[in-house]
PALUMLO-326159 format. One record per residue (C-alpha): residue number from 1; residue in one letter; x, y, z. Coordinates in steps of 0.2 Angstrom, whole numbers. Layout:
BEGIN
<pt num="NUM" residuo="a" east="X" north="Y" up="Z"/>
...
//
This chain:
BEGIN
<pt num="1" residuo="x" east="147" north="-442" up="269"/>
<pt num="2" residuo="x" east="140" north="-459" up="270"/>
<pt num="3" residuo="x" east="120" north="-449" up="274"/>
<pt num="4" residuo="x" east="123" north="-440" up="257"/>
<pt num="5" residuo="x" east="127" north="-453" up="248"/>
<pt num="6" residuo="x" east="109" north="-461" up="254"/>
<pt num="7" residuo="x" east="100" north="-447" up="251"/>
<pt num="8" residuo="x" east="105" north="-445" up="231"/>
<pt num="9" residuo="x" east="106" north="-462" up="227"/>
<pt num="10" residuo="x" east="87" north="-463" up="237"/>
<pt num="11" residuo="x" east="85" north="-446" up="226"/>
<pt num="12" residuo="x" east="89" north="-456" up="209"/>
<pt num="13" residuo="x" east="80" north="-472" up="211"/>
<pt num="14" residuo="x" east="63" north="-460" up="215"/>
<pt num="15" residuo="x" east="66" north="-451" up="199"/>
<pt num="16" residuo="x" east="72" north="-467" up="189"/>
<pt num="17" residuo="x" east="56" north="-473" up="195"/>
<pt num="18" residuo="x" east="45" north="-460" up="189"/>
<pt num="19" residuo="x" east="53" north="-455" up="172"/>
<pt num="20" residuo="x" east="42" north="-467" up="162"/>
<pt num="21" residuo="x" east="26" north="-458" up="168"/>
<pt num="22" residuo="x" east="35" north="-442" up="167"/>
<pt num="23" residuo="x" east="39" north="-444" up="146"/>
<pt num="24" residuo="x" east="24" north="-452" up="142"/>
<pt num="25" residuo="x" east="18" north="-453" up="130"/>
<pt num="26" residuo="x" east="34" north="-454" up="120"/>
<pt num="27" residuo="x" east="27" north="-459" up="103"/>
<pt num="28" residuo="x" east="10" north="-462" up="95"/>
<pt num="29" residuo="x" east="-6" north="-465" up="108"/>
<pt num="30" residuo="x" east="-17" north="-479" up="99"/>
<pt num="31" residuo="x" east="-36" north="-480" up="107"/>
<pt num="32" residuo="x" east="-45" north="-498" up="102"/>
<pt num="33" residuo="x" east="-65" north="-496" up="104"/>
<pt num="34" residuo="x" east="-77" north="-510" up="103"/>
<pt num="35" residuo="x" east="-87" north="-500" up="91"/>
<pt num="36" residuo="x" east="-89" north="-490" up="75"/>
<pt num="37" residuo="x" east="-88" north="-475" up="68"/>
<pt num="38" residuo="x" east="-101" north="-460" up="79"/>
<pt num="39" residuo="x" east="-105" north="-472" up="92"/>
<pt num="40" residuo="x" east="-106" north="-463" up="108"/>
<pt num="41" residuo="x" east="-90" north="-471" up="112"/>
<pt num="42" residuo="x" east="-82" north="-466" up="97"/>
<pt num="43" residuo="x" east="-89" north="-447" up="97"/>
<pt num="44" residuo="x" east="-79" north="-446" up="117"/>
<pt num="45" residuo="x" east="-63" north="-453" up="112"/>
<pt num="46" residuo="x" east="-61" north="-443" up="98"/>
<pt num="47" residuo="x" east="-64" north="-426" up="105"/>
<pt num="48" residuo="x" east="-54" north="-431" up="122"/>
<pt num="49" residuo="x" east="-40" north="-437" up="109"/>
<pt num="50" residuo="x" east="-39" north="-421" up="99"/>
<pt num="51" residuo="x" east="-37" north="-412" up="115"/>
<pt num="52" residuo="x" east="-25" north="-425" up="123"/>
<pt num="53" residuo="x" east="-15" north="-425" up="106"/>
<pt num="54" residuo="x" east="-12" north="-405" up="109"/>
<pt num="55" residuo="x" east="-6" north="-408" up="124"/>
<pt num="56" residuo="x" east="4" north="-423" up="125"/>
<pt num="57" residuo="x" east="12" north="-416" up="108"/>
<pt num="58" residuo="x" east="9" north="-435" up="101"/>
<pt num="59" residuo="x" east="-1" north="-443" up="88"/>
<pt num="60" residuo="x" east="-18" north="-451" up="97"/>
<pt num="61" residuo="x" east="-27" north="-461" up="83"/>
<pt num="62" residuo="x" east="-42" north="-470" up="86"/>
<pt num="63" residuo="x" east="-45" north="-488" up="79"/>
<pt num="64" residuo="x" east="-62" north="-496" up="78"/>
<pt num="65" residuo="x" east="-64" north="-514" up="79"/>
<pt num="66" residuo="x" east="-81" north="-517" up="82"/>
<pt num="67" residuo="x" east="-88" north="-537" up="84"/>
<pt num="68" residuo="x" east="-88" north="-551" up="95"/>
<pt num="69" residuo="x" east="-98" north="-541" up="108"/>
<pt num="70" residuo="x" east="-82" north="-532" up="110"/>
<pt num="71" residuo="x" east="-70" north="-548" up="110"/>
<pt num="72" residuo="x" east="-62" north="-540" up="94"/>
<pt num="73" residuo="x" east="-59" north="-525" up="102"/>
<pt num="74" residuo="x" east="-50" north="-535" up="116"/>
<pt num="75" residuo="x" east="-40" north="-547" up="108"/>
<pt num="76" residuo="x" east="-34" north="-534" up="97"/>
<pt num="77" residuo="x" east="-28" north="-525" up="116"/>
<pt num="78" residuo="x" east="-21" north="-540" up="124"/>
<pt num="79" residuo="x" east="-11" north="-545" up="110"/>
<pt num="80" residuo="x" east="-3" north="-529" up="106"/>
<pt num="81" residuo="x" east="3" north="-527" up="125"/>
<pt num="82" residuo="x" east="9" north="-510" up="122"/>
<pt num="83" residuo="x" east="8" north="-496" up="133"/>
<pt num="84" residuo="x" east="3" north="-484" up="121"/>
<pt num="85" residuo="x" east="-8" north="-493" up="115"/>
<pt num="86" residuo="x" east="-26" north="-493" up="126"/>
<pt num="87" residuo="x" east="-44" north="-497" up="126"/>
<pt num="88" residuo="x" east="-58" north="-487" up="127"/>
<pt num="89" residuo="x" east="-73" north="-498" up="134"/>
<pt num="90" residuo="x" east="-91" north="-497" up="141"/>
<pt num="91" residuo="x" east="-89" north="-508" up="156"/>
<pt num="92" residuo="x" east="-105" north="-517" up="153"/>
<pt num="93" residuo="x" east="-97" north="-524" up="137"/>
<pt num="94" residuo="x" east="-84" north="-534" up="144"/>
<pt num="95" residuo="x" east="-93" north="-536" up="163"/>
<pt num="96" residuo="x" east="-106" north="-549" up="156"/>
<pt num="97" residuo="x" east="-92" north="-562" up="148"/>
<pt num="98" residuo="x" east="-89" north="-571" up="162"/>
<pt num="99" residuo="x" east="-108" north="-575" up="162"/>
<pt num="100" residuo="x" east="-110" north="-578" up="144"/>
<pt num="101" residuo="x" east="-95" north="-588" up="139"/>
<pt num="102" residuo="x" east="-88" north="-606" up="144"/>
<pt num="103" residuo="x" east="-70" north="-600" up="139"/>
<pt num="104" residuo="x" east="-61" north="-580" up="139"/>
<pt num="105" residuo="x" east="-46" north="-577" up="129"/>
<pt num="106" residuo="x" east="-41" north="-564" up="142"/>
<pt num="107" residuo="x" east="-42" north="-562" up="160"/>
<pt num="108" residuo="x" east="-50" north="-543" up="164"/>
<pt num="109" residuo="x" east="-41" north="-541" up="182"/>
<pt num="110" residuo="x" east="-24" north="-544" up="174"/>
<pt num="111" residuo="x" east="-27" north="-538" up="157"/>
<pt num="112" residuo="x" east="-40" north="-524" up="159"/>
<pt num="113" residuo="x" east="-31" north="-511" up="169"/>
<pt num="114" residuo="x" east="-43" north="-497" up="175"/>
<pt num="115" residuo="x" east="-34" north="-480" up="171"/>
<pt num="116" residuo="x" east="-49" north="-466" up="169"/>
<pt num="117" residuo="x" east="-67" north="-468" up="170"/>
<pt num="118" residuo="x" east="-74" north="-455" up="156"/>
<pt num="119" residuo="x" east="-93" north="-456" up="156"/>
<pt num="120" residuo="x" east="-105" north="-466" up="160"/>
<pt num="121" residuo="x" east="-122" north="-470" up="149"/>
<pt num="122" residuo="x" east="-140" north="-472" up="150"/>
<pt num="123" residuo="x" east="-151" north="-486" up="146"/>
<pt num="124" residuo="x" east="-167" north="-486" up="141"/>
<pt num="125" residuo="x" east="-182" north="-497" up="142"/>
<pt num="126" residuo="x" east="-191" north="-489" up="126"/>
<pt num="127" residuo="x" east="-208" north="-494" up="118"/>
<pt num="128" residuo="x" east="-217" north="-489" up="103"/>
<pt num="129" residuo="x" east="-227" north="-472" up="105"/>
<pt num="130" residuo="x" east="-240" north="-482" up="94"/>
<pt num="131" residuo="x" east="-242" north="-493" up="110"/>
<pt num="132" residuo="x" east="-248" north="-479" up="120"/>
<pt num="133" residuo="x" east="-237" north="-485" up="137"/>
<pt num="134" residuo="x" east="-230" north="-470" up="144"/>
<pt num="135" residuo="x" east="-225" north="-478" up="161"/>
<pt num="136" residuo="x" east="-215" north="-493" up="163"/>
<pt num="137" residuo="x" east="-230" north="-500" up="173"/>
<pt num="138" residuo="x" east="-241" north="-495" up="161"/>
<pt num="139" residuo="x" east="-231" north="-508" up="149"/>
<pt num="140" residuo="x" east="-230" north="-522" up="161"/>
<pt num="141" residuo="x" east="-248" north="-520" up="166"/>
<pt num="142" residuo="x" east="-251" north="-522" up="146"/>
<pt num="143" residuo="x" east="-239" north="-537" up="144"/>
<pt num="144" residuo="x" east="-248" north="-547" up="157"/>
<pt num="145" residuo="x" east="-266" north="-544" up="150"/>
<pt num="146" residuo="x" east="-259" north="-551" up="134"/>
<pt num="147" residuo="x" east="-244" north="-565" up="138"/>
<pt num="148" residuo="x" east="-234" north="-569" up="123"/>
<pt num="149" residuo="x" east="-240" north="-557" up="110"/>
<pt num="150" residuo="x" east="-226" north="-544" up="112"/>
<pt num="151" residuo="x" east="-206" north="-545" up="107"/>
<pt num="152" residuo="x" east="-192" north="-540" up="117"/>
<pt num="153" residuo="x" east="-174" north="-535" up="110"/>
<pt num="154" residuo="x" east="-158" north="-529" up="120"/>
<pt num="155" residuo="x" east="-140" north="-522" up="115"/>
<pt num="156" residuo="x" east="-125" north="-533" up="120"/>
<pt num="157" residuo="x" east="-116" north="-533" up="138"/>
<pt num="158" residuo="x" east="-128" north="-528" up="153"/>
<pt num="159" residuo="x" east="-143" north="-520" up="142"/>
<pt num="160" residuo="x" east="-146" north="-537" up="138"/>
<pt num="161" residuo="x" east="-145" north="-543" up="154"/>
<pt num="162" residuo="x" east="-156" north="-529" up="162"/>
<pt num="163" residuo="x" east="-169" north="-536" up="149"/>
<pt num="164" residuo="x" east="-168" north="-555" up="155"/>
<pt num="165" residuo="x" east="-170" north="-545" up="172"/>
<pt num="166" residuo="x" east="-183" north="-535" up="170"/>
<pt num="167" residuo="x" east="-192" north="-550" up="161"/>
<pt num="168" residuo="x" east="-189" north="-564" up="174"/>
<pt num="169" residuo="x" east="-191" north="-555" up="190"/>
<pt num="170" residuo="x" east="-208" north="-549" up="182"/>
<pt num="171" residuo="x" east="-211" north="-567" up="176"/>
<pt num="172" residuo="x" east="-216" north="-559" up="158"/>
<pt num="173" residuo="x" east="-221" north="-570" up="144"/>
<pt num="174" residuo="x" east="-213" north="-560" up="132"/>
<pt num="175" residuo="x" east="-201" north="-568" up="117"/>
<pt num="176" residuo="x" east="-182" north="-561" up="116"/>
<pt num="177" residuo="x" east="-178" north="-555" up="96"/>
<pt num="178" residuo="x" east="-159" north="-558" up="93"/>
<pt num="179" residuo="x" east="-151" north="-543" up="83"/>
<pt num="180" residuo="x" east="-134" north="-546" up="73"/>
<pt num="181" residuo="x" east="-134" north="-525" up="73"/>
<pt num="182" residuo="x" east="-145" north="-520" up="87"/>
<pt num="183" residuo="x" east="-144" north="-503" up="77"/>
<pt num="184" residuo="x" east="-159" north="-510" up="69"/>
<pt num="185" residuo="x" east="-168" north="-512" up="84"/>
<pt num="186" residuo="x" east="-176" north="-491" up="85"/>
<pt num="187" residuo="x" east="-181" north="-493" up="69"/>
<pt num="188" residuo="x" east="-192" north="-510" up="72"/>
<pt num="189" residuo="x" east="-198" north="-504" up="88"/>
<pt num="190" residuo="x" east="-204" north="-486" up="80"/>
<pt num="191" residuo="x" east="-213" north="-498" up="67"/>
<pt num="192" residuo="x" east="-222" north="-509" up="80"/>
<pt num="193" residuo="x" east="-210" north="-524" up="74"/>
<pt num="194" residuo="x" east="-206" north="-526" up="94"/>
<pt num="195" residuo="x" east="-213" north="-519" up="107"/>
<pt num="196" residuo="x" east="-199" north="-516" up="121"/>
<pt num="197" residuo="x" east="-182" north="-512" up="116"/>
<pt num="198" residuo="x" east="-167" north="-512" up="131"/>
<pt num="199" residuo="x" east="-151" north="-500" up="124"/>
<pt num="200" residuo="x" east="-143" north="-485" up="126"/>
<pt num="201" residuo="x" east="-150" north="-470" up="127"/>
<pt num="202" residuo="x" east="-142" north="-463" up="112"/>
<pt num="203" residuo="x" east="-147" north="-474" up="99"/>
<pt num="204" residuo="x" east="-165" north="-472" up="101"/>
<pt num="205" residuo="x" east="-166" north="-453" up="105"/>
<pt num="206" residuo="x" east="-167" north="-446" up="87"/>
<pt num="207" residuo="x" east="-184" north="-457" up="85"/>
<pt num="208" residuo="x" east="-190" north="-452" up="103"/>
<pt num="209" residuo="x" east="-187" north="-434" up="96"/>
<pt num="210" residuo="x" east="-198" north="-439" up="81"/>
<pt num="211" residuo="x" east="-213" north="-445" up="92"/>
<pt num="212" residuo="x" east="-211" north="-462" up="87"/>
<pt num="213" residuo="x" east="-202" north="-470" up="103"/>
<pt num="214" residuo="x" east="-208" north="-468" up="120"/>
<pt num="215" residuo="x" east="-191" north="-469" up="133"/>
<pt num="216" residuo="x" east="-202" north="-474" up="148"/>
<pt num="217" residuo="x" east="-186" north="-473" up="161"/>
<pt num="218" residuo="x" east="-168" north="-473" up="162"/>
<pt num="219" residuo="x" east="-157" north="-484" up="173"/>
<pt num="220" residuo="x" east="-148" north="-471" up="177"/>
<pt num="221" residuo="x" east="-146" north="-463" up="195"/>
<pt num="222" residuo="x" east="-151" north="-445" up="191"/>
<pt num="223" residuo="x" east="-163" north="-440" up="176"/>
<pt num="224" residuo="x" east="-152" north="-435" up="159"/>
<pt num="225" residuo="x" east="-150" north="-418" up="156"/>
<pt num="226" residuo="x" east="-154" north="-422" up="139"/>
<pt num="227" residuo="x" east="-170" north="-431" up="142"/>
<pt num="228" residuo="x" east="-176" north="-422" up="159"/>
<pt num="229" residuo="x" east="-192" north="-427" up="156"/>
<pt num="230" residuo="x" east="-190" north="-444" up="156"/>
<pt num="231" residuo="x" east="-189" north="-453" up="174"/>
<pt num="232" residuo="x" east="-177" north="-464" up="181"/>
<pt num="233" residuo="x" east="-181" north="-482" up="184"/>
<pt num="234" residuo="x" east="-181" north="-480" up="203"/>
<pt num="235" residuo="x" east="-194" north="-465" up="201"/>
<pt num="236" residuo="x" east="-205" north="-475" up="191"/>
<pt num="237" residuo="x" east="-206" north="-489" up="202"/>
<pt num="238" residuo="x" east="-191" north="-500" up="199"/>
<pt num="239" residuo="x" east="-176" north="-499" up="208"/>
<pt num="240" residuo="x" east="-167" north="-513" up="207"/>
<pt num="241" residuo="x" east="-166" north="-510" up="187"/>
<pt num="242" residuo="x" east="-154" north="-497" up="192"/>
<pt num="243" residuo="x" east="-138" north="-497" up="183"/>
<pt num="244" residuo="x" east="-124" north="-484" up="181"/>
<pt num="245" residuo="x" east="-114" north="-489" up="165"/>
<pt num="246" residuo="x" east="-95" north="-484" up="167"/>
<pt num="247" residuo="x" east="-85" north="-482" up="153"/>
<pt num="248" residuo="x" east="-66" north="-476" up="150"/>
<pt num="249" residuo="x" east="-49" north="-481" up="146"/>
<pt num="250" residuo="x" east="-39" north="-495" up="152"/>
<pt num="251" residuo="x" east="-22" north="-500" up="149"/>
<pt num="252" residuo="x" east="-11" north="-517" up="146"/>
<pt num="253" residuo="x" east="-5" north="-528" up="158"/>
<pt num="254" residuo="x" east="11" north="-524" up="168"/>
<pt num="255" residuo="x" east="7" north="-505" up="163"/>
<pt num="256" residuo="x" east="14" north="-497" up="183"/>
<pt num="257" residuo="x" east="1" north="-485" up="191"/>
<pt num="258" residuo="x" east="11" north="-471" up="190"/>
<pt num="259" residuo="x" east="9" north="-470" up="171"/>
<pt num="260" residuo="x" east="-8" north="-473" up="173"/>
<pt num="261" residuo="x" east="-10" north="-459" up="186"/>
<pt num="262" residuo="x" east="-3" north="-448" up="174"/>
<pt num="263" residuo="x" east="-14" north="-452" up="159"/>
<pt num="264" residuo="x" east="-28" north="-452" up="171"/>
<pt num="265" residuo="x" east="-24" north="-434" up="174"/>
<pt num="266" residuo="x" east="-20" north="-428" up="158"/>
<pt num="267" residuo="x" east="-38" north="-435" up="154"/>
<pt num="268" residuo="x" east="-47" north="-429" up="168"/>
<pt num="269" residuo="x" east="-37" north="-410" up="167"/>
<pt num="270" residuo="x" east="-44" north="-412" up="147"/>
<pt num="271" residuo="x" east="-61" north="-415" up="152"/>
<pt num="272" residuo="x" east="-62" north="-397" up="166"/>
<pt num="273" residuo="x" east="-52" north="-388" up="152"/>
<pt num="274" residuo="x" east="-68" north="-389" up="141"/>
<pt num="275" residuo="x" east="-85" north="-390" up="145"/>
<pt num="276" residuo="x" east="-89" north="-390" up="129"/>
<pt num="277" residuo="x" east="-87" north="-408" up="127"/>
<pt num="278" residuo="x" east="-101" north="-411" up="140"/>
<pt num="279" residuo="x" east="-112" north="-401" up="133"/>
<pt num="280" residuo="x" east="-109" north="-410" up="117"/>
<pt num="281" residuo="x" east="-109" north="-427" up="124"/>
<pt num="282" residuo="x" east="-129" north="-425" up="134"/>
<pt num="283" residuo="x" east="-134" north="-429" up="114"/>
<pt num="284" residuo="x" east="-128" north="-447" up="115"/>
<pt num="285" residuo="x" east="-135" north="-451" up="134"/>
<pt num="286" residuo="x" east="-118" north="-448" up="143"/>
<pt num="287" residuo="x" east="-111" north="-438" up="157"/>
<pt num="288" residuo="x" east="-95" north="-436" up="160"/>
<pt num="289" residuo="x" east="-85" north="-444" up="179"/>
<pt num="290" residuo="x" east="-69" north="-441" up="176"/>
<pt num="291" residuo="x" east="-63" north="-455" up="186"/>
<pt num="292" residuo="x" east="-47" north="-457" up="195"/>
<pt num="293" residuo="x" east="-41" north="-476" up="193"/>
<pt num="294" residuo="x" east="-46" north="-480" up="211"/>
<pt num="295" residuo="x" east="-65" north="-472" up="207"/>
<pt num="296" residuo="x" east="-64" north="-480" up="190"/>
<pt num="297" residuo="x" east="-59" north="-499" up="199"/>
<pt num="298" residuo="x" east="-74" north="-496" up="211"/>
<pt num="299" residuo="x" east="-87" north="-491" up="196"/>
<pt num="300" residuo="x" east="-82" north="-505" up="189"/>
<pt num="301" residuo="x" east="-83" north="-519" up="204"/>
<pt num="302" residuo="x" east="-101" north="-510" up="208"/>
<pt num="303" residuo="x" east="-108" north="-514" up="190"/>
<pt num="304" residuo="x" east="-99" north="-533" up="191"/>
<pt num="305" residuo="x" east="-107" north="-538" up="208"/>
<pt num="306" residuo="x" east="-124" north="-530" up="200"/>
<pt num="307" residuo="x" east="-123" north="-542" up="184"/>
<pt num="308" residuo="x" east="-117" north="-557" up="195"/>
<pt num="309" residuo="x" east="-134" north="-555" up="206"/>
<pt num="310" residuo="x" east="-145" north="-554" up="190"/>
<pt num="311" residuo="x" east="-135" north="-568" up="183"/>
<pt num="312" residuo="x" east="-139" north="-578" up="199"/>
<pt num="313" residuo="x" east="-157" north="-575" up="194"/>
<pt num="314" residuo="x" east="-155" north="-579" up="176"/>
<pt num="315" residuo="x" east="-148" north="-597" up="183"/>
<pt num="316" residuo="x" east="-130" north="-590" up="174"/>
<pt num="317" residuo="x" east="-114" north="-597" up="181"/>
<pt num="318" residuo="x" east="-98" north="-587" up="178"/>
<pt num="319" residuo="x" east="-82" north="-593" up="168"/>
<pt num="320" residuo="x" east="-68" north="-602" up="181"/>
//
């Protein structure tokens, strides 16, 4: 008698313990991204959310608050510490804080909790195809004969830093262009304004596809299906400008792994259900991972001790 009753009361503390990730979500699913309206970011959230709605049978609504080099986006996480509430995020833009501030309002390992790595982008090192540099070396070799003619820009988070990089360990003498809206920067490069853009790949392939950009590499591992022409920084002679750029959905603090596992699945049975949002996310320079959170923590780990060795070389000191 006295077995039995240790086995159903072991039997109802395992399923006490697992009801939470077995009825979520319960209510509305809220994803807070760091950027606007038909970013890459927000075009993935919102097909994954439309398919997630259908089969959670929940509301999934998407909130963009876009500033602060993704502190907006973040604050607005933290302080609703909900755990149907979540953040959708491009490692790179939170990864580079540390580096860049002297104070964080929130503390990524306890605030940040990896649930799903979605995609991961491409960068580019881009040029104008006035400039007549279809090879990364053929623009350094260009920079050097000609020190401090030619402008720089880079998006926030690690683009930017991949630019100092790529800038310093080349000792370039080329000036950095700050942008409030670095969505201005294919434009000025197309028109000669700079001369070396660092940025996803998504923003500048509609002028690539004009003829006015040249993308003379990618950072990624392998080439994009979208742009398979175009080589990968280690091909063209560069590797350690090599960067995977992670992206995905993390949850609040306190949020237990099993409900994580279970939103993680949910995401990642999405994602195999319908190739369709690959196909349509090779447009905006991402592939899809589908990460478990264990894969996800890792991705994200890799890309942090990568930024922390370029910030060593920048002379950068990370927040305490």
């Amino acid at each position: 008698m006295l077995r039995f009753s240790i086995v159903v009361a072991a039997a109802l503390l395992a399923s006490a313990g697992s009801a939470p990730a077995q009825s979520y979500p319960s209510r509305t699913v809220k994803f807070i991204l760091p950027f606007g309206p038909a970013s890459g970011t927000d075009i993935v959230a919102r097909m994954v959310g439309d398919r997630l709605a259908k089969r959670w049978n929940q509301p999934v609504v998407i909130e963009n608050r876009p500033g602060g080099d993704g502190l907006v986006s973040i604050n607005a996480f933290t302080a609703a510490n909900d755990d149907h509430t979540l953040l959708w995020v491009p490692v790179g833009v939170f990864a580079v804080h540390p580096f860049e501030r002297e104070k964080l309002p929130y503390d990524a390992d306890r605030d940040l909790l990896p649930i799903v790595g979605v995609t991961s982008l491409a960068l580019a090192l881009s040029a104008p195809e006035s400039l007549n540099t279809p090879t990364v070396r053929d623009f350094v070799a260009l920079a050097k004969a000609n020190p401090g003619k030619y402008n720089a820009a880079a998006a926030s988070g690690n683009a930017d830093f991949l630019l100092g990089h790529f800038l310093k360990s080349l000792d370039l003498n080329i000036a950095k262009v700050p942008y409030r809206d670095i969505m201005q920067g294919p434009n000025d490069i197309a028109e000669g304004r700079i001369q070396l853009l660092s940025s996803s790949l998504a923003i500048v392939t509609p002028l690539m596809q004009a003829g006015k950009i040249r993308v003379m590499a990618v950072t990624s591992k392998q080439r994009m299906p979208s742009t398979p022409d175009v080589p990968t920084v280690r091909e063209a002679g560069f590797p350690t400008m090599e960067m995977d750029s992670p992206g995905g959905i993390f949850g609040p603090r306190g949020m237990p792994m099993a409900t994580r596992e279970r939103i993680s699945e949910d995401v990642r049975a999405v994602l195999a259900a319908d190739p369709t949002i690959a196909q349509k996310l090779q447009a905006t320079g991402q592939v899809i991972t589908g990460q478990t959170p264990a894969q996800f923590a890792a991705g994200i780990k890799e890309l942090r001790d990568q930024l922390g060795a370029i910030a060593k070389l920048l002379d950068m000191k990370a927040t305490k």
